[in-house]
C-alpha positions in Angstrom: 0.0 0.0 0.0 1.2 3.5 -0.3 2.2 5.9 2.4 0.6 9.0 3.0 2.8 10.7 5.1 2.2 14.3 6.7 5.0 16.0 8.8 3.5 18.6 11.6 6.1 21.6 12.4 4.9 22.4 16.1 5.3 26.5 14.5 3.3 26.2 11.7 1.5 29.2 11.3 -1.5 29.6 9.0 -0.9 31.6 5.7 -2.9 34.3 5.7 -2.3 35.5 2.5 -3.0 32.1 0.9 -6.3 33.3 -0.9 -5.0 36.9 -2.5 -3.5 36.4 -5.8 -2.3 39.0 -7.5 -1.5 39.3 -11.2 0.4 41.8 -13.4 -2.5 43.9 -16.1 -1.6 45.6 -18.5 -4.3 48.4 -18.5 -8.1 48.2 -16.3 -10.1 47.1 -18.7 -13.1 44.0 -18.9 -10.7 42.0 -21.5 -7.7 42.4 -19.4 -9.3 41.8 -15.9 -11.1 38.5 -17.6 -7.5 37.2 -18.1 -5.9 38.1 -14.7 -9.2 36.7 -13.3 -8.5 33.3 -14.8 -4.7 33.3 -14.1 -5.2 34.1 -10.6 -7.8 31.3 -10.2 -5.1 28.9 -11.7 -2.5 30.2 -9.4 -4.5 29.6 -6.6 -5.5 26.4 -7.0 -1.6 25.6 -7.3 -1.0 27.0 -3.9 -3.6 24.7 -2.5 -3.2 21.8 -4.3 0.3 22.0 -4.0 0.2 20.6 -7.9 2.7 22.2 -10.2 0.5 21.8 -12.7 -3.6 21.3 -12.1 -5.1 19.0 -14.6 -7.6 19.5 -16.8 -10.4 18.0 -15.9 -13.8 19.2 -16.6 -15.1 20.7 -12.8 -11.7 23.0 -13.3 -11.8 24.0 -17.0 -15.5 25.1 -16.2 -14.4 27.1 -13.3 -11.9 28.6 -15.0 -14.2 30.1 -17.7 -16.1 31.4 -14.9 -12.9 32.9 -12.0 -15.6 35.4 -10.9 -17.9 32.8 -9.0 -15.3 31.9 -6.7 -14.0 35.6 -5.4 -15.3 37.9 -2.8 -13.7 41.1 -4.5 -11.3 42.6 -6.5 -9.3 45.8 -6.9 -6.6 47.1 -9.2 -3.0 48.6 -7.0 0.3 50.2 -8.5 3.5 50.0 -7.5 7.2 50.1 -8.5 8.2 47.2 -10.9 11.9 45.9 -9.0 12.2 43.9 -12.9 11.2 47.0 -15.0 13.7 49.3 -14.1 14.2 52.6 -12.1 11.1 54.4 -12.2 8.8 52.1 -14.0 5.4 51.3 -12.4 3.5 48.2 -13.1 -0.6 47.5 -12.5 -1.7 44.5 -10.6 -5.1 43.1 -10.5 -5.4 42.0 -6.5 -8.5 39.1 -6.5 -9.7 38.1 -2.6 -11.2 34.7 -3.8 -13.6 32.7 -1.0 -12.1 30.0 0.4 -15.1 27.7 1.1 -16.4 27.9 -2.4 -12.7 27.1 -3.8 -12.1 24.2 -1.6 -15.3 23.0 -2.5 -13.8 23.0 -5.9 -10.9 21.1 -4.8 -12.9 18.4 -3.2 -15.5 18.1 -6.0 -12.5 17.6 -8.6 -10.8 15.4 -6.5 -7.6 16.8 -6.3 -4.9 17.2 -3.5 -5.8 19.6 -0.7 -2.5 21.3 1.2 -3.7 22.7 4.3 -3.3 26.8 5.3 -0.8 25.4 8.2 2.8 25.3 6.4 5.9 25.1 7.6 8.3 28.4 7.7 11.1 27.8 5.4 13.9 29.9 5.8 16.8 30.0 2.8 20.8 29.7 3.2 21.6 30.6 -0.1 25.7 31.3 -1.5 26.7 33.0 -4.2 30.2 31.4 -4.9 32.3 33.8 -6.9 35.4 32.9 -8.2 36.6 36.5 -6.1 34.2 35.6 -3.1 31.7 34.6 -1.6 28.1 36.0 -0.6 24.9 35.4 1.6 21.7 36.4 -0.1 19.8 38.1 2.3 16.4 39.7 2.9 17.4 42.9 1.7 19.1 41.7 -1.9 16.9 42.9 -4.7 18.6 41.0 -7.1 16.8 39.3 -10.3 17.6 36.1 -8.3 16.0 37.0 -4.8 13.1 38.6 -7.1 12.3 35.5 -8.7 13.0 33.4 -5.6 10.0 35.4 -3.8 7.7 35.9 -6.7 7.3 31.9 -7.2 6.9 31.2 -3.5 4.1 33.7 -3.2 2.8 31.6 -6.6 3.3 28.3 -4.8 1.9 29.6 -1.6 5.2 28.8 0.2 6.1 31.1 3.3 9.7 31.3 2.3 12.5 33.9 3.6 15.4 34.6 3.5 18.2 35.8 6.3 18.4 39.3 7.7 22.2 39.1 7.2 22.5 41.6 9.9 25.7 41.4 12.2 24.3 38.6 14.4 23.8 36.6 11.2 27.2 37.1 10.0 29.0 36.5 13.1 26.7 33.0 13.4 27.0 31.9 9.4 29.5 32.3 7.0 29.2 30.7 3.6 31.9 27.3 4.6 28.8 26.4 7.0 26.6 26.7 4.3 28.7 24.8 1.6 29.7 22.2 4.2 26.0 21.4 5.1 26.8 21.9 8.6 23.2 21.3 10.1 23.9 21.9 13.9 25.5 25.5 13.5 22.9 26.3 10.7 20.0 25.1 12.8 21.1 27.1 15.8 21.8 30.1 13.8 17.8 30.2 12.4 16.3 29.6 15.8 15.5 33.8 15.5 13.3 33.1 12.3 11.8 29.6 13.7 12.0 27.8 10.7 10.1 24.6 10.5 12.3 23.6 7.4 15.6 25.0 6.3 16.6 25.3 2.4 20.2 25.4 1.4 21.6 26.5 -2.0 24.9 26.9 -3.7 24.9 29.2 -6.7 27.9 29.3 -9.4 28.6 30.3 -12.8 30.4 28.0 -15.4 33.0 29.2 -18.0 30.2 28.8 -20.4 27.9 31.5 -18.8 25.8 29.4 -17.2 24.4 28.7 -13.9 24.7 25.9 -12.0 22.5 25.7 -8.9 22.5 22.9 -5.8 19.9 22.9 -3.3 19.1 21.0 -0.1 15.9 21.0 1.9 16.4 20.3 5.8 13.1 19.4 7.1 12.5 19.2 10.8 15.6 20.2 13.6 13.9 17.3 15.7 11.8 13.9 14.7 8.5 14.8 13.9 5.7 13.8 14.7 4.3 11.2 11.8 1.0 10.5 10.4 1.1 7.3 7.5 -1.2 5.3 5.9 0.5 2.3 5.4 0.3 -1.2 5.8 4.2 -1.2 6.8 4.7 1.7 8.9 8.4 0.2 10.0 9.2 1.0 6.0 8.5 4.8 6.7 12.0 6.5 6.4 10.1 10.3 5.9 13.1 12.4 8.0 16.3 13.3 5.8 17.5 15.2 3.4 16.4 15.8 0.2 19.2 17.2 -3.1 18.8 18.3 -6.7 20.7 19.8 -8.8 20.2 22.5 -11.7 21.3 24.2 -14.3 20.5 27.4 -16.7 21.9 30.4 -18.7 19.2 32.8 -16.4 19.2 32.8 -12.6 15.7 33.7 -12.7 15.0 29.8 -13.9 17.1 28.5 -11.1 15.4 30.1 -8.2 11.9 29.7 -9.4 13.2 25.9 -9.7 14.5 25.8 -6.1 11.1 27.0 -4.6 9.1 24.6 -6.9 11.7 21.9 -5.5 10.7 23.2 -1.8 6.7 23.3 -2.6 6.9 19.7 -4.5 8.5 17.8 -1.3 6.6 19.7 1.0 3.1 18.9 -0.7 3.4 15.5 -0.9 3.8 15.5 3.2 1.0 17.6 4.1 -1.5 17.5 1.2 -4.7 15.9 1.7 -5.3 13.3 -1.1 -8.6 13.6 -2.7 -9.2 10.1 -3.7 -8.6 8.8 -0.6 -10.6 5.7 0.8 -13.1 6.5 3.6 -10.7 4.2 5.9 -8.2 5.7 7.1 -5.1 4.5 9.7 -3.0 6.9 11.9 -0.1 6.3 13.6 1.4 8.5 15.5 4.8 8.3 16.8 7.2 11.0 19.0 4.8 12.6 21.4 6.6 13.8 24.2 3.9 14.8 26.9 0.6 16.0 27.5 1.1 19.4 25.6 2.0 17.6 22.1 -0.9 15.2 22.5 -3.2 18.2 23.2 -1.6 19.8 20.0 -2.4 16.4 17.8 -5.8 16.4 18.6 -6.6 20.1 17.6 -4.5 19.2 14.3 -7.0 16.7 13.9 
């Protein structure tokens, strides 16, 4: 039989921008809105389903020729465009969709449902230059960081990155990163309470492309685990998990890193639509009567 494993961060926090999508117009009118209307639909059942790519199946394409019968409102916002240049302006379309209506969706389409409770994940990411080396921090506005936030808001992944004030520096430098050293790096994000921690190695190639490593940490501690399996003893679900890419445009690397993140993560919380009416939990690691009171409002 196969496993349905979730993992439960203790500090998962609901994300409350889950159900706000907004998507880049080009101008206000109906035609325009029609299309950012459907595209945020489509982006927001990616964040819950924690699918890549939805399916096509008929319940979806028919709610996506019709966005506006699953939102509450809508309004139009400007703002600078980081990717535009210096004083460029871009117009979004912001849609406040209703989450009982779209989960309803979900359910009637039998797809995956990833719960509003998701783990923090904070990024360790190096730039290794052949003349140095460099944290990307919460403050970098690079095309990199841009790209690295704008596909975890699309994936509905809380994701951040490091102040890379003083205390950060004098705690990490990039070896620790590089070398994977999980005790110092774990200890140096206890400020941001990660639930999961993503590590990342960026370099450039003589050919003037990018090569890109990541490595998602998930858990400091052994979770706590929920399977559905017939041989629960088989169930190896803490680790470490490693890819490895490559591209001419760091853009395509970082969007790849957080769709790496949201993939591995989705398959351990998301609720599987198909799923029998039987269901078995196990429950293993409960240290006291405070986690068991915590499992049963989880439930």
């Amino acid at each position: 039989m196969t496993s349905l494993i979730w993992f439960v961060p203790v500090s998962a926090e609901p994300v409350d921008w889950l159900y706000e999508v907004e998507v880049r117009v080009p101008d206000q009118t109906v035609e325009s809105r029609a299309i950012a209307e459907k595209k945020a639909l489509r982006e927001l059942l990616t964040r819950l389903s924690g699918l890549r790519d939805v399916p096509s199946v008929s319940m979806i394409d028919s709610a996506l020729l019709r966005p506006d019968r699953y939102y509450r409102a809508f309004y139009y916002t400007s703002s600078g465009d980081k990717l535009g240049g210096e004083g460029s302006t871009e117009t979004s379309l912001k849609v406040e969709f209703d989450p009982g209506i779209v989960l309803a969706l979900l359910k009637s389409a039998d797809l995956p449902i990833w719960r509003a409770d998701r783990p923090k994940v904070l990024c360790w990411i190096v730039f290794d230059y052949l003349n140095g080396r460099e944290i990307a921090g919460s403050a970098d506005s690079s095309e990199f960081t841009v790209a690295l936030q704008k596909r975890a808001l699309e994936r509905g992944l809380p994701l951040i990155l490091p102040l890379m004030d003083l205390e950060d520096r004098l705690a990490v430098d990039p070896a620790a990163i590089l070398g994977r050293f999980e005790k110092v790096l774990w200890s140096a994000s206890e400020r941001y309470q990660p639930d999961a921690i993503l590590l990342g190695r960026v370099q450039k190639l003589s050919d003037e492309r990018w090569v890109m490593d990541w490595q998602l940490l998930i858990g400091k501690d052994e979770p706590i685990i929920f399977a559905k399996s017939e041989d629960i003893a088989g169930i190896s679900p803490v680790g470490v998990q490693d890819i490895s890419t490559m591209s001419s445009a760091l853009p395509t690397l970082a969007a790849n890193g957080v769709d790496f993140v949201a993939d591995e993560l989705a398959k351990r919380f998301s609720i599987l639509g198909d799923l029998d009416n039987d269901i078995t939990l196990a429950v293993y690691s409960l240290g006291g009567l405070e986690e068991y009171s915590s499992l049963l409002n989880y439930l």
